[in-house]
C-alpha positions in Angstrom: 105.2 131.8 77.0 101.5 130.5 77.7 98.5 132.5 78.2 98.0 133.8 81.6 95.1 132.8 83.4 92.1 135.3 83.8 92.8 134.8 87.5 96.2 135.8 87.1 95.9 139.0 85.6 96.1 142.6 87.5 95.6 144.5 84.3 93.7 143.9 81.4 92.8 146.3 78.2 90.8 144.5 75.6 91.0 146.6 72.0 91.5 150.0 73.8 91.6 152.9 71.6 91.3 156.4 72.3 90.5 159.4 70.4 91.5 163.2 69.9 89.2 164.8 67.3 91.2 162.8 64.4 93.7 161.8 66.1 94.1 158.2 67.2 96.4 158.7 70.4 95.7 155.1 71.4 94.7 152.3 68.7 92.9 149.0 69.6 95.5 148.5 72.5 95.3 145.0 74.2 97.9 144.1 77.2 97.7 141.7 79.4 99.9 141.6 83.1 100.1 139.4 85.6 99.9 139.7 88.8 103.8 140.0 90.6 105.6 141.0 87.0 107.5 144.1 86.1 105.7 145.4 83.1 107.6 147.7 80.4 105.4 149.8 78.6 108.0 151.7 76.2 107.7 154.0 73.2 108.9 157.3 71.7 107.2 160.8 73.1 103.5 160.9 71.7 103.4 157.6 71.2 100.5 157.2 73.6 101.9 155.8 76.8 100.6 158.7 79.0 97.4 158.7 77.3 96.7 154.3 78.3 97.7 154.6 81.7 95.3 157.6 82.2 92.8 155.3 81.2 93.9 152.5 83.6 93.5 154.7 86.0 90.3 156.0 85.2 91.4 159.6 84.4 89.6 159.4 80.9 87.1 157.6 79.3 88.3 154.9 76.2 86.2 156.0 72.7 85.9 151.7 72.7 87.4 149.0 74.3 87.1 147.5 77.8 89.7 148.1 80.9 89.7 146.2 84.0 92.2 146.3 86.5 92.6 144.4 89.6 89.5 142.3 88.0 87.5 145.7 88.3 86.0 147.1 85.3 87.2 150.8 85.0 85.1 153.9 83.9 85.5 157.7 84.7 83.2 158.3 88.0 83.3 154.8 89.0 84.6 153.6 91.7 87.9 151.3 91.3 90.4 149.2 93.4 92.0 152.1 94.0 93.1 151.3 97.6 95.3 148.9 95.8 97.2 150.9 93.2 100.1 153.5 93.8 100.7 155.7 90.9 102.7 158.6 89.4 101.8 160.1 86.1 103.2 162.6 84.0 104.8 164.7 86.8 105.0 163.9 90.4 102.4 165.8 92.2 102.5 167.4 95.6 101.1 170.2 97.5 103.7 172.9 96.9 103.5 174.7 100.3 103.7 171.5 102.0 106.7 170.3 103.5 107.9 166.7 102.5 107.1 165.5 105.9 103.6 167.3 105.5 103.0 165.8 101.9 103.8 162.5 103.3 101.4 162.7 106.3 98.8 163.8 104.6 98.8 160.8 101.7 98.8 158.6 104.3 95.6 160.3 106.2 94.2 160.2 102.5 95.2 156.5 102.1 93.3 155.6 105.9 97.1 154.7 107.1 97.1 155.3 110.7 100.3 157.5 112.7 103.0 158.5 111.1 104.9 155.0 110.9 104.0 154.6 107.2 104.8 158.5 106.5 108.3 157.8 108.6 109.4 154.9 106.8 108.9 156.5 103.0 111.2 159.5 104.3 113.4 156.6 105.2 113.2 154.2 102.0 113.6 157.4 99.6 116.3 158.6 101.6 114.7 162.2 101.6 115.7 162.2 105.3 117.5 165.7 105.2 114.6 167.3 103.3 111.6 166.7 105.6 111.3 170.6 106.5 111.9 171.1 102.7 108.8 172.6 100.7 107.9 170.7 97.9 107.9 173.8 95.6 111.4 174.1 96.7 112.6 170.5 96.3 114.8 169.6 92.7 113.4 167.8 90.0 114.8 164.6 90.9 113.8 165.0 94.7 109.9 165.6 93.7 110.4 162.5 91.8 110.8 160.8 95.2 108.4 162.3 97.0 106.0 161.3 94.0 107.4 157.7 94.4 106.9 157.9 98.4 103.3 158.8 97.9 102.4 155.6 95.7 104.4 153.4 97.6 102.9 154.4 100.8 100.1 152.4 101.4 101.9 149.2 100.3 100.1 148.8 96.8 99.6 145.2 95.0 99.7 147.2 91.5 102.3 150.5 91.2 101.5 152.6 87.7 104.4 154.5 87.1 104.9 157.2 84.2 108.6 158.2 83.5 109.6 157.3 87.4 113.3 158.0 87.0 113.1 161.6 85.1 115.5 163.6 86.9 117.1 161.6 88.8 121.1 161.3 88.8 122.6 157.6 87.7 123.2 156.5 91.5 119.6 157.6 92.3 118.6 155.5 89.0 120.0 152.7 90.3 118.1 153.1 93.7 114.6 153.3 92.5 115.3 150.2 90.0 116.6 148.2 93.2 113.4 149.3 94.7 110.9 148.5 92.1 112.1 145.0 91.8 111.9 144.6 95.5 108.4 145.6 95.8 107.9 142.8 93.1 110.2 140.8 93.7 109.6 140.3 98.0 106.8 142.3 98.1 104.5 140.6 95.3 103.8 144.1 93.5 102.6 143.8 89.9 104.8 146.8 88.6 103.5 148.6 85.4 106.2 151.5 84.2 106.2 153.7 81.2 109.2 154.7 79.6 111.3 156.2 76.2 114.7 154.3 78.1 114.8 151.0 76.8 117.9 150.4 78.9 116.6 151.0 81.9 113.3 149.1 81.4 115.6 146.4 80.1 117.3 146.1 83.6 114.1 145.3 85.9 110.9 144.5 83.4 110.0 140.8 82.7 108.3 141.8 80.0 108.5 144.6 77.7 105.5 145.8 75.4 106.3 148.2 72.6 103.8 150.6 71.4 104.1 153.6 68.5 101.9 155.8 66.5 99.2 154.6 69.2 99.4 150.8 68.4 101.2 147.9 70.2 103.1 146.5 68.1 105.2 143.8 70.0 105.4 142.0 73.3 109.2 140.2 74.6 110.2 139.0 77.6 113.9 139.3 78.9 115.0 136.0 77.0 113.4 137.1 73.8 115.2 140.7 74.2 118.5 139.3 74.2 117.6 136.6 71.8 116.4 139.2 69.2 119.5 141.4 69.2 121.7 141.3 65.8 125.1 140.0 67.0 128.3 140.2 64.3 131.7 138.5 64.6 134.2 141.6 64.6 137.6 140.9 62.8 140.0 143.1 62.3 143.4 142.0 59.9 146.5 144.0 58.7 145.4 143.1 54.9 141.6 143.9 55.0 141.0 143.9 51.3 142.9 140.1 51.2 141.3 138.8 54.0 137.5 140.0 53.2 138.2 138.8 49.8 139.5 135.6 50.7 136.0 134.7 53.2 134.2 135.6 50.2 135.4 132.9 48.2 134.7 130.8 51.2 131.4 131.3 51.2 130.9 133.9 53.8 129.4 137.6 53.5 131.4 140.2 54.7 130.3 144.0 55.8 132.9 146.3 57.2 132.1 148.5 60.3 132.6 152.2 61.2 136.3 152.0 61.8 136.5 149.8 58.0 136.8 146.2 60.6 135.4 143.2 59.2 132.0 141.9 59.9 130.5 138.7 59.6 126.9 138.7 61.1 125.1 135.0 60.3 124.5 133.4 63.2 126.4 130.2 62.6 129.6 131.9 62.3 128.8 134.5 65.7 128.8 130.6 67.6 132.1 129.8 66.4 134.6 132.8 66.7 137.3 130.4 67.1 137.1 128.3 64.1 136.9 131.4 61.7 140.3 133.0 63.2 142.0 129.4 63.1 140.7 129.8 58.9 142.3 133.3 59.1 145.6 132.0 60.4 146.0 129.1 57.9 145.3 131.2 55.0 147.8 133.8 56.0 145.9 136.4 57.7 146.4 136.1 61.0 143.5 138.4 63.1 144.8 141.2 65.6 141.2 141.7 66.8 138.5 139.2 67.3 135.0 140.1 69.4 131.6 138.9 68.7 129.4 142.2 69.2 125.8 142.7 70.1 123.2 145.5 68.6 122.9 147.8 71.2 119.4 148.1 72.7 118.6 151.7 70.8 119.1 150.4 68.0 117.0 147.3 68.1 114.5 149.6 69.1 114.7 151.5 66.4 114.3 148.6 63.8 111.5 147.3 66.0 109.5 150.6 65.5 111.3 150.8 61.6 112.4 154.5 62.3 115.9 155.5 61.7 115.9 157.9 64.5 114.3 158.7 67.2 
């Protein structure tokens, strides 16, 4: 994976680090994303994912470290490319005694859209059709989640910031906004930057996934490298366990044993050739009833990524 051109970037943080009192919410932080990528910024509660997109965005001032975004530098007060960004941080915000068709209208007056086409067509993408006449006070949690969405969509952004977009929303709703994240980068050329805790669902649309705890950022993958990285095991399962495991042994290979008491070989030679290692089975006698090769699950590779044992 080369370095990205300076050209190619759309955000930038060089050493970032921000601090509460003594409390280092953000620790020499340096990303790099490209322009057109889906970005996965992921890491427990606290571990200051909130806190480095309110300083993309300008909301607070880094205690060191440079920021630049759209090739922009970016201080409190400044002005930024702002008229290119869509975001949602924290929660979705909206004028409570505004209706969604209101709150819609109104971002795009704010965002120098002109009519209602732009206002009409969010209602329509969101599907938030039958709530136009809806207050937003009185909307659910996963419905002011898509008006939040509709507002920094609106004006067509090149960069969308996005903090925890899917909070609230059901599993088929989920599966909408992920559809259209990737299609804003995908046909649209959006560079998509989203937070998250989910590691499955960033897993599904990000490119790239940066990792950060405790404030630091402490590993970049792409997709490949995710998969690549998982711990995979070759699960066997025999009617004489205690023969079987003791019999691999002597050949050479190390045997765990799962949950359920199952076999498990986990070197990566043997996780290639499931095949060969049942045929060895069957010609010394114990013939496998079960055999899977089985991959980590994406918690827990988190989990050993960060080296907690629980979240």
């Amino acid at each position: 994976m080369g370095e990205p051109k300076a050209g190619n970037l759309i955000i930038e943080t060089r050493d970032v680090s921000k601090l509460y009192g003594s409390l280092k919410a953000v620790d020499r932080v340096s990303l790099r994303v490209r322009r057109g990528e889906i970005y996965g910024f992921l890491g427990l509660n606290g571990a200051g994912k909130t806190t480095t997109i309110r300083m993309l965005l300008g909301m607070i001032r880094p205690a060191s470290g440079e920021v630049f975004v759209c090739g922009q530098s970016i201080l409190p007060g400044r002005g930024g490319p702002w008229e290119r960004v869509g975001y949602m941080v924290e929660t979705p915000r909206a004028w409570p005694e505004l209706t969604v068709e209101e709150n819609l209208r109104a971002a795009s007056a704010l965002r120098r859209l002109k009519g209602d086409g732009a206002a009409r067509r969010m209602i329509a993408l969101l599907r938030l059709d039958e709530y136009t006449k809806v207050r937003a006070r009185d909307l659910s949690q996963g419905n002011k989640q898509r008006l939040g969405l509709a507002k920094a969509l609106i004006h067509h952004p090149d960069l969308l910031i996005l903090d925890e977009p899917v909070n609230g929303l059901d599993p088929a709703g989920i599966v909408e906004i992920r559809e259209l994240l990737r299609k804003s980068a995908v046909e649209d050329g959006a560079t998509v930057f989203i937070s998250s805790h989910n590691l499955g669902e960033v897993s599904r649309m990000a490119k790239r996934i940066g990792i950060i705890h405790r404030g630091a950022l402490i590993r970049e993958v792409d997709a490949e490298e995710l998969e690549a990285s998982l711990h995979r095991s070759l699960v066997l399962d025999v009617r004489d366990r205690e023969g079987a495991a003791s019999f691999l042994a002597r050949e050479g290979y190390a045997v765990d044993r799962d949950a359920a008491g199952r076999l498990l070989l986990s070197a990566p030679e043997v996780c290639g050739k499931p095949e060969e290692i049942n045929a060895i089975l069957v010609r010394a006698g114990f013939p496998p009833g079960y055999v899977a090769v089985a991959s980590e699950d994406l918690e827990s590779w988190f989990l050993r990524t960060i080296g907690e044992d629980a979240c």
